[in-house]
N, C-alpha and C positions, 0 to 999 in steps of 0.2 A: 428557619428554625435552627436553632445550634446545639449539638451535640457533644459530651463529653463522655469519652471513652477510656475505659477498664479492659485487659485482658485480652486486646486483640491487636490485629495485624494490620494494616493499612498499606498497601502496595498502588503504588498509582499506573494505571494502565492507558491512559489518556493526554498525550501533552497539549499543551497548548497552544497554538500557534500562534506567533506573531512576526510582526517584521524582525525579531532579532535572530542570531543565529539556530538554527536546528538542532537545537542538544538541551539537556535536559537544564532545569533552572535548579539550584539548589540554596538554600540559607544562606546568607553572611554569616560568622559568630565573629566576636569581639577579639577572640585570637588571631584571626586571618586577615591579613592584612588587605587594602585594597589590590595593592600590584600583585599578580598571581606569579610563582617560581613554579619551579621544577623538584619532583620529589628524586630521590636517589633511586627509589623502586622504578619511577619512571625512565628515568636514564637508563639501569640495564634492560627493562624491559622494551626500552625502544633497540639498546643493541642486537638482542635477543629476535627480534623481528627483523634489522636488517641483516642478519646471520641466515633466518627462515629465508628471506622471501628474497634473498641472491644464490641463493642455491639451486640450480639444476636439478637435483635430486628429489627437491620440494615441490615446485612449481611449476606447470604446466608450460608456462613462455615467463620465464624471467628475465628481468629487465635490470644491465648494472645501477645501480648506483651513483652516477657521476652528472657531471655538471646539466645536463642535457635534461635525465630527469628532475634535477633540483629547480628548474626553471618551470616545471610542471607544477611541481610541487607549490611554487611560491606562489603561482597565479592559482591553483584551483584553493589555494590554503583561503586565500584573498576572498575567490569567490564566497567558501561558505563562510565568512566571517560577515562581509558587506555583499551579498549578491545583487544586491539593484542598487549599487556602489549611492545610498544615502547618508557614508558616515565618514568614511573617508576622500580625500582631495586630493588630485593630483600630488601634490606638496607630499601630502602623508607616504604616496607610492614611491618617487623620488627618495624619501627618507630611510624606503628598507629599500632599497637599493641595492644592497649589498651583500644581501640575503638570498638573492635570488640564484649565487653559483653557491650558494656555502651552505645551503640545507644538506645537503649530503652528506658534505664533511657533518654538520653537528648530527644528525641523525644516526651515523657510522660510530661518531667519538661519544654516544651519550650525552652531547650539550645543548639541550634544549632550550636553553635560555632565550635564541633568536625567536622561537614560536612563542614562547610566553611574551617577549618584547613588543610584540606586532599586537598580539593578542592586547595588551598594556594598555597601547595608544585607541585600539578600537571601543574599549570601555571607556575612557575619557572621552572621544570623539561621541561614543550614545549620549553620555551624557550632556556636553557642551549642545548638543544637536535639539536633546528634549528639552532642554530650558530653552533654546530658543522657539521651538513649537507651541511650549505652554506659555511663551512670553507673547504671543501672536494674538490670543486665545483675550489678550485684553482692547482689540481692537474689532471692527467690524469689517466684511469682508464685501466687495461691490463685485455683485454677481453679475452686474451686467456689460462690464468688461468684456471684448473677445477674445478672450484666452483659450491654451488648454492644459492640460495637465499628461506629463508621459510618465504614465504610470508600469508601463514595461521597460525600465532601464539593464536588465541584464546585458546588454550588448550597447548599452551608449559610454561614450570617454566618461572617465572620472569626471567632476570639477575639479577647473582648475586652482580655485582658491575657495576660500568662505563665503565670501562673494557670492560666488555661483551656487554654490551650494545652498546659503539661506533662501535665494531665489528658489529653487527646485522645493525646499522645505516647507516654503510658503504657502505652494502651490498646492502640494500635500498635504497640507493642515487645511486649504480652502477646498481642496476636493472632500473631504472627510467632514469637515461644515456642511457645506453644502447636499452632500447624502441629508446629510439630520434636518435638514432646511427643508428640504422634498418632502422628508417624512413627517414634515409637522410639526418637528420641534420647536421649542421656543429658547429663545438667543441663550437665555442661561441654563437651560438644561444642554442647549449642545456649549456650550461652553465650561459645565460640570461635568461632563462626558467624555470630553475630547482634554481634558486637565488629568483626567483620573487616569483614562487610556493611556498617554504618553509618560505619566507619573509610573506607570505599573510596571511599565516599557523600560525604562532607566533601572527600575527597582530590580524587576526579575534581570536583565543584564550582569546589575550588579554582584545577581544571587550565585553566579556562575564560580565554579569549583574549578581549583587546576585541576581536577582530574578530566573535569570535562572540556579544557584546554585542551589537554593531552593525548583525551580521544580525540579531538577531530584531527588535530595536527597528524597523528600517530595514523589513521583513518585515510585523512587524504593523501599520505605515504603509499599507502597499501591500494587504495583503488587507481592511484596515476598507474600503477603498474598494470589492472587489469581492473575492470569497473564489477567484477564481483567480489575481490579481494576484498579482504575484511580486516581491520583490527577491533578487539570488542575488551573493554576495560572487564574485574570482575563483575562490575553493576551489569553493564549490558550483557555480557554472556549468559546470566543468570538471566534478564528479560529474554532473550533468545529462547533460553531452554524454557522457558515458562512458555512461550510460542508452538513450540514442539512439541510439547508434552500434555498442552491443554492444561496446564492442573498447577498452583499455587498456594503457598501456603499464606493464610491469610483470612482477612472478617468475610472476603468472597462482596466486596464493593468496590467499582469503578469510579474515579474519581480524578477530578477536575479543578484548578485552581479558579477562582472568583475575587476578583481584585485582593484582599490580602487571606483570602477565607480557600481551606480545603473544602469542598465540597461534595455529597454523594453524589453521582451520575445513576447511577443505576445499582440494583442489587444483583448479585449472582444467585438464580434458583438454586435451595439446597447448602447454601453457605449458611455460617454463623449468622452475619447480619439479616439473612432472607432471615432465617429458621427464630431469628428472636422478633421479630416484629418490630423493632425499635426502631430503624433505620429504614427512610425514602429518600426516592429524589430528589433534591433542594435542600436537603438536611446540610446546614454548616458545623462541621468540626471545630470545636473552639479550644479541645482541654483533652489529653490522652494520662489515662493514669496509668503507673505500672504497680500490676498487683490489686489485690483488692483494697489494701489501706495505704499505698504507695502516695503520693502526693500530684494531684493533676498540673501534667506540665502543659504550658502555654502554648500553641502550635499557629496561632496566626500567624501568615506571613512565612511561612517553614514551604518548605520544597512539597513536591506528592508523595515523594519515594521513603515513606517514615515507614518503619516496620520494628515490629514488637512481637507478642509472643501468636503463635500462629496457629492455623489449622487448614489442614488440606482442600482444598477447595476445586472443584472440577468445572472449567470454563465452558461450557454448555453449550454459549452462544456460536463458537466456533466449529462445531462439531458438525458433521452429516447432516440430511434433514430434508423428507422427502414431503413430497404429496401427489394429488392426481387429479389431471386436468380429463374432462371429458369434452371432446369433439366430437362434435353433431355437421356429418356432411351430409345431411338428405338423410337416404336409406344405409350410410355406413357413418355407425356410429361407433367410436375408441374412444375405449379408456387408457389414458398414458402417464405410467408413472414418472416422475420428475423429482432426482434425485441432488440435492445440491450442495456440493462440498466446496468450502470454503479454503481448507490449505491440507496438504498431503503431511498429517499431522502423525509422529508416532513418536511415543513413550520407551527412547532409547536403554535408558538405563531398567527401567522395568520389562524390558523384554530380555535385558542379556542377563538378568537375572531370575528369569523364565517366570515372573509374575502370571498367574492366569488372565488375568484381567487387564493385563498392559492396554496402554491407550493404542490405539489404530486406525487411521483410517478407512483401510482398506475391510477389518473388520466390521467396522459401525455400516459400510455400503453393504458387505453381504447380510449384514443383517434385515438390512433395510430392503436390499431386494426380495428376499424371504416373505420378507411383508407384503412387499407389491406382488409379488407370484398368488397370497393368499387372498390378496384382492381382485384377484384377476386380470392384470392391466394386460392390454396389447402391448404395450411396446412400453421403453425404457429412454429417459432425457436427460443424462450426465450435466450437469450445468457446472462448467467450471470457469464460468465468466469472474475477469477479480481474484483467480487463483494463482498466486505468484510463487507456487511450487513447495517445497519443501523436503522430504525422505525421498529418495532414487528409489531404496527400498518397496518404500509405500506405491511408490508408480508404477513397478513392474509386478508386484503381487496386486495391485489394481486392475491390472491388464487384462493379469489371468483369469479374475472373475468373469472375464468374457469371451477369454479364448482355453483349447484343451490343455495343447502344450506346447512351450516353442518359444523362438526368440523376441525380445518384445525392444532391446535397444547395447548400440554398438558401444563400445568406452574403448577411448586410444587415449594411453596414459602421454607422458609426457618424452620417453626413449622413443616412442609408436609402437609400442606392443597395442592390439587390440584386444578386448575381451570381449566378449557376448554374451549378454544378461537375458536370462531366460525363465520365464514360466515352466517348471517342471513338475508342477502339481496336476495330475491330471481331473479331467472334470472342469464344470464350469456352477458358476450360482445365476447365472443368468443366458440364455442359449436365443434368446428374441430377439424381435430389432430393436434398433439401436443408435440412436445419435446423440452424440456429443456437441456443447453449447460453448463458443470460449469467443472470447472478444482479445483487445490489444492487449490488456493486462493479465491475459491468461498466460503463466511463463514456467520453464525451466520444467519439472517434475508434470506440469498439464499438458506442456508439449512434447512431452515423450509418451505419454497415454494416447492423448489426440491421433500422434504419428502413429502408432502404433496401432490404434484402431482402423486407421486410415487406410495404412500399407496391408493390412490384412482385409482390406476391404470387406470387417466386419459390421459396420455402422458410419452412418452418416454426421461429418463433422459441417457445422450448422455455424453461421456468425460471421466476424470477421478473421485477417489474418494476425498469430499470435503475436507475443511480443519478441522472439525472437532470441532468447538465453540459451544457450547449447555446451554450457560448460558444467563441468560438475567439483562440487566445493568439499574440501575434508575440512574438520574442526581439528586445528591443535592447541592443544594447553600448554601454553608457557613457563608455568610451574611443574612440566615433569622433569626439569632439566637444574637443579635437581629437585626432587618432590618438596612440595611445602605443604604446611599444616595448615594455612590458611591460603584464600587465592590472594596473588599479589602480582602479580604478571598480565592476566587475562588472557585473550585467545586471540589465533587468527585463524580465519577464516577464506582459506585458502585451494584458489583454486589448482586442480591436480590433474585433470583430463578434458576431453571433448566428447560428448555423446554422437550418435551419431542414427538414424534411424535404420532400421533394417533395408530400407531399399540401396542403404548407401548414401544418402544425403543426409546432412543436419538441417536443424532447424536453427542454426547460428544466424543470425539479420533475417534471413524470410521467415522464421516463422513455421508455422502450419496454415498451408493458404486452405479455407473451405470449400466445402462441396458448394454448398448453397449458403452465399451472401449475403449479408446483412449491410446496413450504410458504415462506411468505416465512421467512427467517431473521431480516429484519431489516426493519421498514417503514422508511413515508417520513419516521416522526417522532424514527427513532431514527439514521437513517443516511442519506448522501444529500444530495444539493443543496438541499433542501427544509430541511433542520434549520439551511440559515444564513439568517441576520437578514437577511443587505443582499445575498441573491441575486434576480439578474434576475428579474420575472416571468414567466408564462407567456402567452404570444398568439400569432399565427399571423399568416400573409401568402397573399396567392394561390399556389396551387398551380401546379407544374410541369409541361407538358404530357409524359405519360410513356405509353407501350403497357402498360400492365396482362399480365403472363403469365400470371396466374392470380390463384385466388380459393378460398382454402382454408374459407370459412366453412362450407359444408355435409357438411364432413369434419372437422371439428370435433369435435361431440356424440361421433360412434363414437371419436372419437382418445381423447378423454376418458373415457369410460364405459370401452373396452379399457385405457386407464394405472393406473384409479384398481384396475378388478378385478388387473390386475397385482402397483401396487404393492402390495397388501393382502398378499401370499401372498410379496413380496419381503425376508427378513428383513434386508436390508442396507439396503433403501431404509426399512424400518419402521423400523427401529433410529435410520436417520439424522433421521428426522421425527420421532422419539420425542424424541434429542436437538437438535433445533432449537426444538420445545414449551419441554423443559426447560431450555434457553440461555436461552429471551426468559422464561420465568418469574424466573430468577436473575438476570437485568439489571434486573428490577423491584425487586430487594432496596436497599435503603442499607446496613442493617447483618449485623452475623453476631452470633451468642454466643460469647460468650467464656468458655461454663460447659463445663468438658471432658466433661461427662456428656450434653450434648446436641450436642457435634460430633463424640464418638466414634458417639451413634446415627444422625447423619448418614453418616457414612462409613462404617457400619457397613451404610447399606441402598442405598448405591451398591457397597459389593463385593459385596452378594448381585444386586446387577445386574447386574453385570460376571461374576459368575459363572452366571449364569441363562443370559444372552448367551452364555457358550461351552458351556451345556451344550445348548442351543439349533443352534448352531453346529457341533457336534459330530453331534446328532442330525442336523443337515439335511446332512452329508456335505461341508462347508465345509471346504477345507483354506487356509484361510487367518486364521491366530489372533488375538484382538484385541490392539489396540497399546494400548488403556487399562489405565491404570496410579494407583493410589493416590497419592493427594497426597504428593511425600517435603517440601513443606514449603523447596524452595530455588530458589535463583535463579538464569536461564537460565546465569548466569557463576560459578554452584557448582557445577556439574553435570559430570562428565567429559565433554570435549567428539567426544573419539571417539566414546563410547557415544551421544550425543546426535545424530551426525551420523549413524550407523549404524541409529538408530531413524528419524530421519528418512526417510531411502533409503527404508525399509522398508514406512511408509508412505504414499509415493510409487507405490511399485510394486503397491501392494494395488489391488483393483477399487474401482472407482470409481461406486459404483451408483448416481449422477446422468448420469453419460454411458451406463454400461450403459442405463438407462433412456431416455435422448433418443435413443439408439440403435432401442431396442426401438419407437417412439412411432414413427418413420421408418420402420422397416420395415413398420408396422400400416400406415402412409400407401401405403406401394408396392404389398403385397399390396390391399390395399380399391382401389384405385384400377385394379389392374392385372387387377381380377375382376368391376367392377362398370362397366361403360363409359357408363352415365348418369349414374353421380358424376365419372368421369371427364372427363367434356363437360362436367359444371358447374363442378369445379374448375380444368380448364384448356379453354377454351372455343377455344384457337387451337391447339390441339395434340388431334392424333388421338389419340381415346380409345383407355383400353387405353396408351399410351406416356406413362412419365415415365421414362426412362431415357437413360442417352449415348447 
């Protein structure tokens, strides 16, 4: 369905992914030429930042400037431009050559011209690259060759010529065939498929802005120095704060490119577009008017990020969001509230200007425990699986929702002055038990909670160990120096201290190791603050004088020996460890084959998995059906996108047998504890045994 649109906003929240660089895609227009330059804003504002981020004053561990780091620079520049090196050739690397001591200089002096030049030849290279793929596309492919295809080149040499390269491109266009071949297509539908695909591919390339030159170049300046360091153009500063703040101004719809078509993804509950009815999923944008008698302009083919006249819009999905699992163990039975926060969100600007209503994290949870105290739960399940941090702020007034008063995390700025951030509000919104849920991707702002509950041995931390972020970041605006009337600079995103936990240890590379473990998904070598080159070390400082609540270590053993008999007999939690095995096995692959007689018996012994699984499912009384689904072989932006957002939903709302579980582990803690009053004495030695409850 297509859509033309009056009087609203359009913000795109969704990119797209594909093989071309990670940055946003924007228009061509007829004034910009193909080769991309350097704007003047850009130049001081790159001086502007090597001014910030070689200052000792600024920076946490700053790094000069000189040849040493310009060689960083040229190779991670390289990486996000070609990262599975499919565009450029030996030859092409050879040819910036000389680039590789002189990024400094031009970054120091304003002259960016070397980062646009590279960038130059990689847009030509897509292009030369896709005409050869769509020129592929008129021959037939012999699957019964023994080939394979290495579809993980992030660490293979360049090719050394075209040559080589068409070879590899080959192979990639017949692995991508051959998906569509599996899945039943017929020769000219995967040959109208995979035309359109690398046509869009070229296209959106082309649609790339210097600005968005600028950011990565500008970007990967900033993180060689330290991998949380930031540069953030105006465009991205403003997605940032729209991230923190929850709330944009806008029709309140998510939206997603479709070959040349903007398209709805979903509505925001309570926006314009929800609140008029007009607007669903699969709706294509064709025509945006300004005004009510303004003239509709043509938007096919246009970037996502178009915005027009706007309305405040509150992002919902990101927000808090509880419910409550009941565990039936025999004669002890708990209800357990499960509380799931997505990102340590807060509404900066509306709180320094003492808004009532400012957005908060830490608010929306006390409110929410409120609610579960009015339901009555036993006990509380912090789920911060997926939580990659956000407000310092927000994590230590999080804290205090569950402790009186007291220190919750260490900050040693960059002289080594330490400061100790503290809980000084007395009182708590929740005084029960308590564990916390966090996996690899739980980072920076989760693992200061985590540790924090941890060292106060308030509550039981559940899962694997964190990601391992122990730095803490300030925003500076580039335009206060001198102020501008509009942004023209952007921001960086600068790291300025090291946290550090109250026992005196950080969470910098280990993390927050768990009480009671789950199957890692992902270690430290494959995911994590640990897999970068120039992150901080790990070390410690004196500890913080803190009241110890308790001491979970002799409840321990039983918590563990009751999860593991558990999950044995659990087929939702088996199933998921079965595929987390099988995930980290298939990341150890490089290649695939490309012989259809051993990818059809590949696929052939995952659908008798999948079918095993629902007969399994079936027999254990499960009324809820699996969402796996056979490879159909295309791309998130070939896919109907209603049907895709409806699958979604779906499973969202399915059980979640990681929190059923953290759930289940909590209520073993309450019952053992509330029947055995000499573990209970050992566990919490200041609280009468027998009592862990509000």
């Amino acid at each position: 369905m297509f859509k033309r649109i009056r009087n609203v906003a359009i913000i795109a929240l969704l990119a797209l992914v594909t093989a071309a660089p990670a940055t946003v895609f924007a228009k061509a227009t007829a004034s910009e030429p193909v080769a991309r330059a350097p704007t003047r804003d850009q130049a001081l504002a790159a001086q502007r930042v090597y001014g910030l981020l070689s200052d000792s004053r600024y920076h946490y561990k700053p790094r000069p400037l000189d040849d040493t780091l310009s060689s960083q620079i040229f190779d991670d520049y390289l990486k996000s431009l070609d990262s599975q090196k499919l565009f450029f050739t030996q030859s092409d690397i050879d040819a910036f050559a000389a680039y590789r001591t002189t990024l400094d200089d031009a970054i120091r002096n304003g002259e960016l011209q070397p980062a646009f030049d590279m960038f130059n030849v990689y847009i030509q290279r897509v292009g030369q690259r896709v005409a050869f793929a769509r020129s592929l596309l008129k021959q037939e492919f012999d699957f019964t060759r023994e080939e394979s295809y290495r579809f993980d080149r992030e660490d293979a040499a360049w090719a050394k010529d075209d040559t080589e390269l068409e070879t590899i491109w080959r192979k990639y266009v017949k692995n991508d065939a051959l998906r569509l071949q599996l899945a039943n297509k017929k020769p000219s539908a995967i040959a109208s498929t995979l035309d359109k695909r690398y046509a869009n591919l070229s296209e959106r390339v082309e649609q790339i802005k210097s600005e968005d030159v600028f950011q990565t170049f500008l970007d990967t300046y900033a993180s060689a120095i330290e991998p949380h360091t930031n540069y953030m153009t105006p465009r991205t500063t403003e997605n940032f704060n729209i991230s923190m703040r929850l709330s944009l101004e806008g029709i309140g719809a998510v939206l997603q490119r479709q070959d040349d078509y903007v398209v709805i993804r979903s509505v925001v509950p309570g926006g314009p577009a929800g609140l008029s009815g007009k607007l669903s999923p699969g709706d294509r944008i064709a025509a945006v008017g300004q005004g009510k008698s303004g003239p509709m302009v043509d938007v096919v083919g246009w970037r996502i990020d178009i915005t027009l006249v706007r309305q405040k819009v509150k992002l919902e999905e990101q927000t808090a969001k509880r419910s409550i699992i009941d565990i039936d163990n025999g004669p002890d039975k708990r209800r357990i509230g499960v509380i799931t926060l997505p990102t340590f969100y807060l509404d900066f600007e509306a709180r320094r200007r003492d808004e009532a209503d400012y957005t908060s994290a830490t608010r929306d949870v006390a409110r929410l425990l409120g609610e579960l105290k009015q339901e009555k739960v036993d006990g509380v399940v912090i789920d911060l699986r997926n939580n990659g941090g956000g407000s310092l702020t927000e994590a230590i007034e999080l804290t205090g929702l569950f402790i009186d008063t007291g220190p919750v995390v260490q900050v040693r700025e960059a002289a080594g002055r330490v400061s100790v951030e503290a809980d000084n509000d007395s009182g708590v919104a929740w005084s029960g038990p308590l564990a916390v849920l966090v996996n690899r991707a739980s980072a920076s702002a989760s693992e200061i909670f985590a540790a924090a509950i941890q060292d106060y041995g308030r509550g039981l931390i559940i899962g694997e160990p964190t990601f391992g972020k122990g730095t803490v970041q300030n925003l500076v605006d580039l335009d206060r120096w001198p102020p501008s009337e509009k942004p023209r600079f952007g921001q960086v995103k600068l790291t300025v201290a090291q946290f550090f936990r109250i026992d005196g240890g950080t969470t910098q590379l280990k993390g927050v190791v768990p009480d009671i473990a789950f199957p890692v998904s992902l270690d430290a070598s494959e995911y994590g603050e640990s897999t970068y080159e120039n992150a901080l070390p790990w070390t410690h400082i004196a500890p913080a004088a803190h009241h110890l609540l308790g001491n979970f270590s002799p409840l321990l053993s039983q918590l563990a020996t009751r999860h593991e008999q558990r999950a044995s007999k659990d087929l939702e939690f088996a199933w998921w460890a079965s595929d987390v095995a099988e995930y980290r096995k298939q990341r150890e692959r490089k290649e695939i084959s490309l012989n259809i007689a051993e990818r059809r018996a590949e696929r052939d012994e995952l659908d008798a998995k999948r079918k095993q699984r629902e007969a399994e499912r079936k027999a254990a009384g499960l009324d809820t059906p699996s969402l796996a689904k056979a490879d159909d072989g295309l791309q998130a932006d070939e896919r109907d996108i209603a049907t895709q957002v409806a699958e979604e939903k779906a499973r969202e709302e399915r059980p979640d047998a990681l929190v059923k579980e953290s759930a289940a582990i909590l209520a073993d803690a309450i019952n053992l504890l509330n029947t055995d009053s000499t573990l209970a004495a050992a566990v919490h030695p200041t609280i009468t045994p027998g009592l862990w409850a509000d």
